[in-house]
Structures are given as structure tokens and as C-alpha cells.
N, C-alpha and C positions, 0 to 999 in steps of 0.2 A: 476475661475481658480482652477483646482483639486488641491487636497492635496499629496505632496509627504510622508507626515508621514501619517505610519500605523496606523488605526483607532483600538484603543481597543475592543476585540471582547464579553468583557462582564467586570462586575467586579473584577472578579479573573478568569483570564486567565489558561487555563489547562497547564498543567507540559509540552507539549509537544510544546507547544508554548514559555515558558519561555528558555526550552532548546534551542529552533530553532534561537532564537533570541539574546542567550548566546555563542551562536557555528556557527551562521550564515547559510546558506540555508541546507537545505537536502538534502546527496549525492547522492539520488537518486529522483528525479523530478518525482510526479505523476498527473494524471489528475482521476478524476473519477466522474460516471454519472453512472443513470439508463436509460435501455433503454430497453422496452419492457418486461420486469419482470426480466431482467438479470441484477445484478451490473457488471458493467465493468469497470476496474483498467488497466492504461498504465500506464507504467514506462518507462523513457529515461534513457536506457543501452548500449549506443552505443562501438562496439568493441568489443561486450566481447561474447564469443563461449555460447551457451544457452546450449548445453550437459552437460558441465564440468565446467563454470564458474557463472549460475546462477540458484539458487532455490528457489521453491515456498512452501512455505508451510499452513496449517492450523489448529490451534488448539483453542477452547476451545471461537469460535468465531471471532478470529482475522486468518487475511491473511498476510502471511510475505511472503515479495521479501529480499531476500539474493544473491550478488551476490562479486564477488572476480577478482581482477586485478593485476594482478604483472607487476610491473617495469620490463622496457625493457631499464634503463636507460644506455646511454654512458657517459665518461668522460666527453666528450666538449660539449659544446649547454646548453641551460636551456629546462625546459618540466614546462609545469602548469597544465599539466593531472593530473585526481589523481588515488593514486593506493591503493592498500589495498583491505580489506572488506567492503560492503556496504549493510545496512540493513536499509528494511523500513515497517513498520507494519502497517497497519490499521484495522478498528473494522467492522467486516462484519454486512450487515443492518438483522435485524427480519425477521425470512422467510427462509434463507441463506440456502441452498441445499451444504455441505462442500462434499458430496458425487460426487457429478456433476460438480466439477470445469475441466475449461478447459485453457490453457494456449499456445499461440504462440509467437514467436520470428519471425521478420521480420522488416529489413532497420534499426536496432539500437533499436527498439520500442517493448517492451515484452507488451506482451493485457494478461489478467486475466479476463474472465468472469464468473460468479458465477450468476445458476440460483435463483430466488426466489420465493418462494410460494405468490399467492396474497393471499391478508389480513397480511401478517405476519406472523406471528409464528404460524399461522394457527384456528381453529375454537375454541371457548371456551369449554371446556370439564365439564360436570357439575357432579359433586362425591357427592353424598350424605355423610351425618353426621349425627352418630346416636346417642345415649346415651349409659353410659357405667349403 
């Protein structure tokens, strides 16, 4: 019979994990895989205008999905939508092309693909050392 508790993913769990489990799921749901030398990142952002309500960014090795919802709420009814700002960051893999990123919006589903050099960060560079 599976296990319904989550299995500890090491002995000290990363920050990002203690958060997620302190605050409950990630307002933004991603999936991510390589696939033919391209990291590829989906986010479920349904409803929200990709012009003016979500952005992608990258800096310094990480890839941030940022996107924004405002309340269309009425008096009467309840909503379990949620609204606000919604940020999600991940660390792009060795190799990462931040130049070449490409990004679509299509049926609720933003795709982020990021090409990558094979090998990784690319060939070892040998510098000589000399005496002083």
C-alpha cells in the first residue's frame, strides 16, 4: 500500500521546502524536464492576460515566473480563487543559454524553454601559472 506521507528528501531539507510545507502548496504549479538540450519550465496560470499580468524573468542563473491577479470580487457568493502576486523562481541547470530564452502563453499554460549547451558550462579552459 503507498505511503500517503511525504518521504524526507534528504537530511536537512532545503529552505524551499520547509517554506512550502510551512505555507502549503506553490501559488504557482510547475513541471519541468529536459528535452533535447532545452530545459523546459510550464507554469499553470490560468486566466491571467500574458501581456500585462505575467512576467518572466532571469538573473544571475535563476528563472523567475512572476505573475499578478486582481480581485473581481462581488458582495454576495464566496470565490476560493486566489488573487494577488504570484512568484516562482527556479535555478537554471549548467550550460543555461539566458540569452535564448523563449516563452509562450497558450490554454492557461505558460512554457519557458531555455536552450543548453551540451556538456554544461562548456569545455574546461586551461590558464597557465606562472612564478612571480
Amino acid at each position: 500500500m503507498p505511503s500517503l506521507m511525504r518521504r524526507p528528501k534528504g537530511v536537512l531539507p532545503g529552505i524551499a521546502d520547509l517554506l512550502e510545507g510551512a505555507l502549503g502548496e506553490h501559488p504557482v504549479r510547475i513541471e519541468e524536464s529536459m528535452d533535447d538540450g532545452t530545459y523546459v519550465v510550464r507554469a499553470e496560470l490560468p486566466g491571467l492576460d500574458p501581456e500585462n499580468q505575467i512576467k518572466v524573468t532571469t538573473q544571475e542563473g535563476l528563472l523567475t515566473i512572476s505573475a499578478e491577479r486582481s480581485s473581481e470580487s462581488s458582495e454576495s457568493g464566496r470565490s476560493e480563487f486566489r488573487y494577488g502576486s504570484f512568484t516562482r523562481t527556479v535555478s537554471l541547470p549548467q550550460g543555461a543559454d539566458p540569452s535564448k530564452i523563449t516563452a509562450k502563453y497558450a490554454d492557461g499554460i505558460l512554457e519557458v524553454k531555455v536552450p543548453v549547451r551540451e556538456g554544461g558550462a562548456g569545455n574546461p579552459v586551461h590558464i597557465d601559472v606562472s612564478r612571480d
